[in-house]
N, C-alpha and C positions, 0 to 999 in steps of 0.2 A: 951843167944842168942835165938833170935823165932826163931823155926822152922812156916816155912810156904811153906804149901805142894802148889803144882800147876794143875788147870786142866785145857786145853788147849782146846777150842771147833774151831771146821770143821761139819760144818752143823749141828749146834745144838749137834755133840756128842761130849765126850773127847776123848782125841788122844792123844798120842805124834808125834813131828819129828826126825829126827836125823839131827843137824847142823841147821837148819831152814830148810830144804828141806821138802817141799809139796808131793814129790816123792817120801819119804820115811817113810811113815807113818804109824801108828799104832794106831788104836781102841782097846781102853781099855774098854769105858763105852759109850753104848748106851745112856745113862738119864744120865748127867751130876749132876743130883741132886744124886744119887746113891754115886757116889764119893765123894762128899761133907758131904755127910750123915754119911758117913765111919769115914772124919776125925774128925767131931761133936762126933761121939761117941767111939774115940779115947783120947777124952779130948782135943785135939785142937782147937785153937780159930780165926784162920787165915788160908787166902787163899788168893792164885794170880792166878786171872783170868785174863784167854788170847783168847781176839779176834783176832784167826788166819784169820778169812773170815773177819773179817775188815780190818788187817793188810793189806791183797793184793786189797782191794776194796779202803782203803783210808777213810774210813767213819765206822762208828759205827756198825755193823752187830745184834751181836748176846747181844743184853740189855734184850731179852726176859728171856734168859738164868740166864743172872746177875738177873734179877727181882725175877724169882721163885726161885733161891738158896736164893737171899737175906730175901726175906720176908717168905723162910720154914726155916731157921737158923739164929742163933746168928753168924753165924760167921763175923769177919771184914775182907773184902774183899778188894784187892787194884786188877783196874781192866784197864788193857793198851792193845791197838791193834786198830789201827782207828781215833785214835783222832787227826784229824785235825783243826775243827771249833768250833767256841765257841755251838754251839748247841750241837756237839759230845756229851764234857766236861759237860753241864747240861743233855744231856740225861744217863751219865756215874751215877753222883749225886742223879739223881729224880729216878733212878731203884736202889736203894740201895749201891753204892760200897763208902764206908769208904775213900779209896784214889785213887786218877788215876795214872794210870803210863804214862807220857811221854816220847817220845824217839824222834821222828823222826821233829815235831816240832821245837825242842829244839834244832835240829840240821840246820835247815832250814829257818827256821822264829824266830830267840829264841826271839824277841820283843812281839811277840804273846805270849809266855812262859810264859816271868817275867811281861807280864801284867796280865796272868793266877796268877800268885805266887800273884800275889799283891792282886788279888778282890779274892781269896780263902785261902791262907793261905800256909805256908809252910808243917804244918801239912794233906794238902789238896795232895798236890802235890808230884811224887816221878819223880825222871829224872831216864829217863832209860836209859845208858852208854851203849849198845851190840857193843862189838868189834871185830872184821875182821882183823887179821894181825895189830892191833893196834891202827886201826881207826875206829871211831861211824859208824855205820852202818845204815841205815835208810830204808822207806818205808818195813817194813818184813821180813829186812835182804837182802833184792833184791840191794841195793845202797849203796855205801860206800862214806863218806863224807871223808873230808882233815881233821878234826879233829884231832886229838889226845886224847886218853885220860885226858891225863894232861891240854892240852888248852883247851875241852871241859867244866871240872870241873871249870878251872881256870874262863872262860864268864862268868857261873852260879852264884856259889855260891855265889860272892859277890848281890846275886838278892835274897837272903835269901831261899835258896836250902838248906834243912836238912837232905833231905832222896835221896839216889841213889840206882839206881839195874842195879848192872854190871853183864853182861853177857860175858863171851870167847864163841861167838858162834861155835866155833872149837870143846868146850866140850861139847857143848849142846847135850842132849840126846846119849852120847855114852860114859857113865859111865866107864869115867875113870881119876874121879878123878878132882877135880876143881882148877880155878887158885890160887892156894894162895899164890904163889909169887905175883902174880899181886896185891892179896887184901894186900898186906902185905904192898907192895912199895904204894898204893894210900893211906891207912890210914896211914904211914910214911909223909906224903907230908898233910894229913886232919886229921890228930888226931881224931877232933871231929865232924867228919861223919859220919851219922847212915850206914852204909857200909851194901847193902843184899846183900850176892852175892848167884849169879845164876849158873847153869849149871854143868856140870859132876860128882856130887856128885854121888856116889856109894857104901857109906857103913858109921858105923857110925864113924870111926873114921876119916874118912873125916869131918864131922861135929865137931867132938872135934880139929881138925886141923883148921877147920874156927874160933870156937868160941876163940882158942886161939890166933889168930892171932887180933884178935876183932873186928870181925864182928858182928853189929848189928842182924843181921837174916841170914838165908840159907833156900834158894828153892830148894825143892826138889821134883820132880816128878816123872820119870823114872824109879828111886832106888823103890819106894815106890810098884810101878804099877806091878814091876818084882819081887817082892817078895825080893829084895837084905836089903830093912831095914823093919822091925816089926813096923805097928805102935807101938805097944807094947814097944818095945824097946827103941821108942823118950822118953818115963816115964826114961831113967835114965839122962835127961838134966830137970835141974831144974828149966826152963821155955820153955814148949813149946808151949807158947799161940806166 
C-alpha cells in the first residue's frame, strides 16, 4: 500500500482543517517546501497536494507552490483543489504534478471529466469521491450533490476511471480513525479499484487496517504533523513510495 502524506496550502502555507472547515485551522509549515522536504528525506516518494484557496475560489490558486515543490524534489505529486477549466488541468500539468485529483467537476459537468480521461489518460486522472453523510460533496466541501457513492463510481468508471480518493469528510482531520467499512464495501462492489483512502488516519495500525482491507494507498496528514505516526515508523510498510 503507498503511503502518501498530504500538505494542504492557505496562502501559500501548509495547514490542516478539521472536517473541511476553514474555521478551524492549523498552520503546521510556514514554506510548504519544508514539509515536502521532510518526507523526501524520509524515503518517500509521494504526495497530495491540496489547493484549499482554489477549492473556495473555483480556479487554480496556489501552482506556484506545486511548481517549486515540483522541480526542488522527485517527489510524484497528485494535486486537486480548483480545477474547473480545461486551463486549470494544463496549468496543474505544465508546474509539475504527476496526477490531478478531481472531485467537483466529475460531479457537476462529469462530460467535461470523461472528455479529461480521454485526452489525458486514466493514469493522468484521479476522481475525488469526498462524502457528506453519503453523498459527493463538491465545490470545498461547501455543496452536497444527490450523488451517492455507489451512482457516483457507477457514471465513471465505465469512462475508464482507475484511480479514486475517498474522503468521509466527517473523519477528516480529527484523528479518529478512518472509514474502513466504507473502503471495505466499495472495493466489495470494485475489486479492481486502486482505492486511496483519505481522512482520519491516526496511527499505524489504522494503516495495516487499510492496507488489509486493500487499499491501493492512504493519506495521511494530521497523524503525521501531530507527532501520532514517525515518519520513521512508515519504514515497517514495505512500500511506502
Amino acid at each position: 500500500m503507498h503511503i502518501i502524506p498530504a500538505i494542504d496550502i492557505i496562502d501559500g502555507k501548509a495547514v490542516r482543517l478539521e472536517q473541511g472547515r476553514y474555521d478551524r485551522k492549523t498552520t503546521y509549515y510556514q514554506d510548504p517546501l519544508d514539509a515536502a522536504m521532510m518526507f523526501v528525506d524520509a524515503g518517500i516518494q509521494r504526495l497530495h497536494l491540496v489547493d484549499l484557496d482554489g477549492a473556495k475560489a473555483n480556479e487554480v490558486k496556489n501552482w506556484r507552490v506545486l511548481h517549486r515543490i515540483a522541480s526542488k524534489t522527485a517527489l510524484v505529486i497528485d494535486f486537486g483543489g480548483g480545477i474547473k477549466r480545461d486551463r486549470d488541468l494544463e496549468i496543474v500539468f505544465e508546474n509539475g504534478a504527476a496526477q490531478a485529483t478531481v472531485g467537483s467537476i466529475a460531479a457537476e459537468h462529469p462530460e467535461r471529466f470523461h472528455e479529461w480521461l480521454h485526452k489525458y489518460g486514466e493514469e493522468k486522472l484521479i476522481l475525488g469521491a469526498d462524502l457528506m453523510d453519503g453523498k459527493v460533496a463538491t465545490r470545498g466541501w461547501k455543496e452536497t450533490s444527490e450523488y451517492t457513492w455507489q451512482e457516483f463510481l457507477d457514471h465513471h468508471l465505465g469512462h475508464g476511471v482507475s484511480y479514486v480518493v475517498c474522503t468521509d469528510i466527517a473523519k477528516d482531520g480529527m484523528l479518529t480513525g478512518p472509514a474502513t467499512v466504507l473502503y471495505k464495501e466499495i472495493l466489495g462492489s470494485h475489486p479492481n479499484l486502486k482505492l486511496i483512502a483519505s481522512g482520519g488516519v491516526s496511527n499505524l495500525q489504522d494503516l495495516h487496517d487499510l492496507q488489509d482491507v486493500g487499499c491501493y494507498g492512504a493519506i495521511v496528514g494530521k497523524a503525521i504533523y501531530e507527532g501520532k505516526i514517525e515518519l520513521t515508523d512508515l519504514e515497517r510498510f514495505a512500500d511506502v513510495s
